[in-house]
C-alpha positions as CSV (number, residue, x, y, z in Angstrom):
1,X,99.6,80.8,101.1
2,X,97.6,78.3,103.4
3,X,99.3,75.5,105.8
4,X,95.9,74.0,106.1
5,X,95.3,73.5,102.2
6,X,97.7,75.5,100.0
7,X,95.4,77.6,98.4
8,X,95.9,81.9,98.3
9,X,94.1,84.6,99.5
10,X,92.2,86.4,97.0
11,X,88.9,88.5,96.8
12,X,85.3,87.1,95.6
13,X,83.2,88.9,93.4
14,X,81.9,90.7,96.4
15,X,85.3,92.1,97.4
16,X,85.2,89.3,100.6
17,X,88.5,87.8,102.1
18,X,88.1,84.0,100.5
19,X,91.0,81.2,99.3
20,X,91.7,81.0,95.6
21,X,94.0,78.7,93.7
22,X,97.5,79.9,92.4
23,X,97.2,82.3,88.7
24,X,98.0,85.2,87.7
25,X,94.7,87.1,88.9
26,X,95.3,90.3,90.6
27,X,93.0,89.8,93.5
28,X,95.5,87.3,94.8
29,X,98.5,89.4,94.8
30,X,99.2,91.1,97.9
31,X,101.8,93.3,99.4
32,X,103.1,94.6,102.6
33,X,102.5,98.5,102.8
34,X,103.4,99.2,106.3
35,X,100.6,97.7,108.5
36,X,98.7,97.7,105.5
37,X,97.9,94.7,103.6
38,X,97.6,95.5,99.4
39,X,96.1,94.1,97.1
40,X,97.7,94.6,93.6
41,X,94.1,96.0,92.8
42,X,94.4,98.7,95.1
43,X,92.1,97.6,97.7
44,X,93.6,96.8,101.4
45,X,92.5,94.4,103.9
46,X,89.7,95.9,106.3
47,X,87.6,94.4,109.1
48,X,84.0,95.2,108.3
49,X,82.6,97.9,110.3
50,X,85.3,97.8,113.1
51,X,83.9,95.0,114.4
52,X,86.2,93.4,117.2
53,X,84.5,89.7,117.7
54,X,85.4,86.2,116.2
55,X,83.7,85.8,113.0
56,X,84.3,89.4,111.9
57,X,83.8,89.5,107.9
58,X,87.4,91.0,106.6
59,X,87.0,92.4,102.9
60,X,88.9,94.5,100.4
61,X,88.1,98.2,100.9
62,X,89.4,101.4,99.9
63,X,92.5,102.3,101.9
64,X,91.6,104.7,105.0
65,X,94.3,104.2,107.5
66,X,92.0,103.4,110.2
67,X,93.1,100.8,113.0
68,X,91.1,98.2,111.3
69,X,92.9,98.1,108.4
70,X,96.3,97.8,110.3
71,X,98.0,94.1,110.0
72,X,101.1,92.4,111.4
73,X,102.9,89.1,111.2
74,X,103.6,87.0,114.3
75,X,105.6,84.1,113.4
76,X,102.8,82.3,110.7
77,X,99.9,84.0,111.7
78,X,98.4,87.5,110.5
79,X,97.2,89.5,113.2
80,X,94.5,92.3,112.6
81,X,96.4,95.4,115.4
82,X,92.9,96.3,116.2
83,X,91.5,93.6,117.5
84,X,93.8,90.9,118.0
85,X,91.8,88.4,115.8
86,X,93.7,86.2,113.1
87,X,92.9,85.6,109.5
88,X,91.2,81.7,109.5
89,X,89.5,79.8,107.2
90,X,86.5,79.4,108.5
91,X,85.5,75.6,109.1
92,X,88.8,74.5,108.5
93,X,87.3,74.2,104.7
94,X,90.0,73.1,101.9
95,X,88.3,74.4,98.8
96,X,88.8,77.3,96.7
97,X,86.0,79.9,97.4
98,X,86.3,79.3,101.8
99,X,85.5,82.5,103.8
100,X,87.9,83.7,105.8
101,X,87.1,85.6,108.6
102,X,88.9,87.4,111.5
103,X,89.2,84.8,115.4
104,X,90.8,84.0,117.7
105,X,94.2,82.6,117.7
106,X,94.6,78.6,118.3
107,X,97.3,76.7,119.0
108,X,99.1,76.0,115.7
109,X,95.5,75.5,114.1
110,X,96.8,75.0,110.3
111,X,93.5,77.1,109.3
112,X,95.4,80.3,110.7
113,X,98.7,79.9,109.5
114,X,100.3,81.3,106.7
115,X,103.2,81.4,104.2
116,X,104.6,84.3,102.4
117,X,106.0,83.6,98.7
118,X,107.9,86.0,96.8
């Protein structure tokens, strides 16, 4: 769950990384898998194309194994390993449907921190 406006993270239509409200849809349940990320539809967090620089587009692919689909959580953020870039909400935006993308990390910037529920 988001600090900045307590929505979830959850898959669009187009299998992109974007905030949902709370139900019981399976593109918003995720689990730890390792370094990997899960969705409970089978897809995995992934970095588009490798791509290394703030902005990167971060989806739901088919699971791989490669660096950019490897995860970690530092305090309240989530870290992509193979870049170093943190999920954000892009725009600091508060309403379901906002991108989120892969940056870099600010200082406590709400947009990039995140709550685990179980």
């Amino acid at each position: 769950m988001s600090h900045l406006n307590g929505l979830y993270l959850g898959l669009d239509r187009s299998n992109n990384l974007c905030m949902h409200v709370k139900s019981r849809d399976d593109c918003l349940k995720w689990k730890w898998e390792g370094k990997i990320l899960k969705s409970k539809t089978g897809l995995v967090l992934d970095i588009d194309v490798n791509n290394q620089r703030p902005g990167a587009k971060v989806c739901g692919y088919n699971e791989h194994g490669g660096a950019n689909q490897h995860w970690r959580m530092d305090k309240e953020h989530i870290i992509s390993d193979h870049s170093g870039l943190v999920l954000d909400i892009l725009n600091n935006d508060r309403n379901p449907g906002a991108a989120v993308k892969a940056w870099t990390r600010g200082h406590h910037s709400q947009n990039q921190l995140w709550k685990i529920e179980h």
